[in-house]
N, C-alpha and C positions, 0 to 999 in steps of 0.2 A: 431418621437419625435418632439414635437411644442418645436420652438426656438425663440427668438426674447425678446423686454420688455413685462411687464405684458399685456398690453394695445394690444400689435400686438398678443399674445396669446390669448388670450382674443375672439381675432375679429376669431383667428383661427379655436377655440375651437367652436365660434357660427357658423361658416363655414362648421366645422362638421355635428353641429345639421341639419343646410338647408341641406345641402346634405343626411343628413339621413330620412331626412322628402321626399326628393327627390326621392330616390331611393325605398321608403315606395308608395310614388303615381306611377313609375313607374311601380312596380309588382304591382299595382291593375290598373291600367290600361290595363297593358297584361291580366291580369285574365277576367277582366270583356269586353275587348274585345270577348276573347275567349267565354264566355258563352253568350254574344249576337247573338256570330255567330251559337253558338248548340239552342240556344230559338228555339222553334216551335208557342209558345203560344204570338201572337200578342200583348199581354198588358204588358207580362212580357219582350219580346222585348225591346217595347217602354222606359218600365223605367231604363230596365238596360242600354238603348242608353244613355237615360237622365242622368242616374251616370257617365257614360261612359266621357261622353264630361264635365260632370263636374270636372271630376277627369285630361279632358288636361287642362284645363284652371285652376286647380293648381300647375300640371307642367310648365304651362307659368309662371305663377307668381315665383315661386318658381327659375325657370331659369335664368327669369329676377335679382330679386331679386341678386341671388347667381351669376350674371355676374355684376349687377350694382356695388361690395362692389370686384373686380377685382378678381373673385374665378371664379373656374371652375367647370360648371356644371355636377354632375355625372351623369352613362349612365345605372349605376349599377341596381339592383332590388335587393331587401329585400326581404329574404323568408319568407310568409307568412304562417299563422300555419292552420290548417284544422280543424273544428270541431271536436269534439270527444264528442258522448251521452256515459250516463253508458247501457253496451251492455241492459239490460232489457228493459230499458224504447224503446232503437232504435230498440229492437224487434216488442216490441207492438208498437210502430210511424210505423214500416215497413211493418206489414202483417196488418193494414189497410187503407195503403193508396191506392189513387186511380192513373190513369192514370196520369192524368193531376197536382195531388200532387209530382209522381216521377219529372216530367218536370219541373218542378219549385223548387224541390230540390235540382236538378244539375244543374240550373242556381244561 
């Protein structure tokens, strides 16, 4: 329960949202670490490095942020939700793709 005047509520409530935005870039940074490290394919490597590092430098900010305004920053991850095709269509996507389509599917 947030307690305090409107105003310190207020600040709480936005403390939330930063920590939810927080914990939002922390599980896609564990994710897209992790498929950087299964990548085979050199280019798709590359970019997911490049989202990779862009995704710590809005946890810096975000960290900063939510320490500048005397909050503590969470450590938490936000589960993220998985695609889902209707089964038909991910049938026909699945028995024609190729090698290098599966590799970049799971990235």
């Amino acid at each position: 329960m947030l307690k305090g005047t409107p105003n310190e509520i207020m600040n709480q409530k936005f403390m939330l949202e930063l920590n939810s935005a927080l914990a939002m870039e922390n599980a896609g940074a564990q994710r897209l670490q992790a498929r950087v490290e299964e990548a085979s394919l050199p280019e798709a490597k590359q970019k997911l490095q490049h989202h990779l590092e862009e995704s710590k430098e809005h946890q810096h900010r975000l960290k900063d942020l939510i320490s500048g305004m005397r909050g503590n920053p969470t450590q938490l991850k936000i589960g993220l939700p998985l695609i889902s095709y209707p089964q038909e269509i991910k049938e026909m996507m699945e028995s024609s793709m190729t090698k290098q389509e599966w590799e970049l599917k799971r990235t």
